[in-house]
C-alpha positions as CSV (number, residue, x, y, z in Angstrom):
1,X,28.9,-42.9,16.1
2,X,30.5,-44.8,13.0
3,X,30.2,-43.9,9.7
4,X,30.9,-46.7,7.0
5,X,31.0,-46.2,3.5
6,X,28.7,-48.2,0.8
7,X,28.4,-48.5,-2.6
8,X,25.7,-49.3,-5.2
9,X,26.2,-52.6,-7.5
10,X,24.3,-54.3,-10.1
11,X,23.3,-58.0,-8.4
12,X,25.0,-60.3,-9.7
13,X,22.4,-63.2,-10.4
14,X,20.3,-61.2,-12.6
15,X,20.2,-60.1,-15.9
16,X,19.7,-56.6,-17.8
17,X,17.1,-56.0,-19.7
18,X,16.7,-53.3,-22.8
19,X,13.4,-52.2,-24.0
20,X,11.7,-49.2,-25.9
21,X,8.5,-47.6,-26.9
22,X,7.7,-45.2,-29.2
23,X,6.5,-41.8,-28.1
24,X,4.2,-41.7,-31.2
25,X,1.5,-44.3,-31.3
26,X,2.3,-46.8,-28.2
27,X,4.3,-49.3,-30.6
28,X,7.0,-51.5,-28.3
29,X,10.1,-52.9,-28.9
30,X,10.5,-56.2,-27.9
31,X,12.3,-56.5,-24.4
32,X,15.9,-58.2,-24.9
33,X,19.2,-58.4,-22.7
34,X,20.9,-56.2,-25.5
35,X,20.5,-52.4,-26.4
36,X,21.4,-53.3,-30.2
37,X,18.7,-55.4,-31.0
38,X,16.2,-52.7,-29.6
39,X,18.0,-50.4,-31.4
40,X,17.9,-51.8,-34.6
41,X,13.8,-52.0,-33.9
42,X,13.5,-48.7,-33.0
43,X,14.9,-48.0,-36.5
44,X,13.1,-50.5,-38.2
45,X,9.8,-48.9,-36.9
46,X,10.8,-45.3,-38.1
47,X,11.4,-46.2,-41.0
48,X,7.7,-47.5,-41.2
49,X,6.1,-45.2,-39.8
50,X,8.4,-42.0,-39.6
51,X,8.2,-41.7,-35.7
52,X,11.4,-41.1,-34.8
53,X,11.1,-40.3,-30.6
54,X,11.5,-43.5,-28.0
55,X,11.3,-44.0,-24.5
56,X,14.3,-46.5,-24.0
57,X,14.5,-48.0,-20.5
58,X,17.1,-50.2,-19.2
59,X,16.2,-52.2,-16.3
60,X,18.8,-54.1,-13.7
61,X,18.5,-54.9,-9.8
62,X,20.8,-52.9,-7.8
63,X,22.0,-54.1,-4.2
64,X,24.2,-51.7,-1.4
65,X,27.5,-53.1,-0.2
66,X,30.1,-52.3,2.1
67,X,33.1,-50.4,0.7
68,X,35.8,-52.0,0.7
């Protein structure tokens, strides 16, 4: 038996991808490849609306290699 080590790696040929929701009343930020800019809407909407919990989720694709 061989044993051969891998890793985890973001593809390469994709992009990430930032988005949030608030925990409150369903609002959602729109989805950009940036966390500032969903930041800055997260704040916008508390100050609106005075929610002030998110669901932030970051989404890549993640492919196994060979280490090397």
């Amino acid at each position: 038996m061989r044993y051969v080590m891998h890793r985890i790696i973001e593809h390469p040929d994709t992009d990430v991808t930032f988005e949030a929701e608030c925990l409150h009343c369903g609002w959602k930020a729109t989805p950009a490849d940036d966390s500032a800019s969903v930041d800055v809407e997260c704040m916008s909407q508390t100050g609106r609306s005075g929610h002030a919990g998110f669901r932030r989720i970051r989404t890549s694709f993640a492919m196994v290699v060979r280490a090397e």
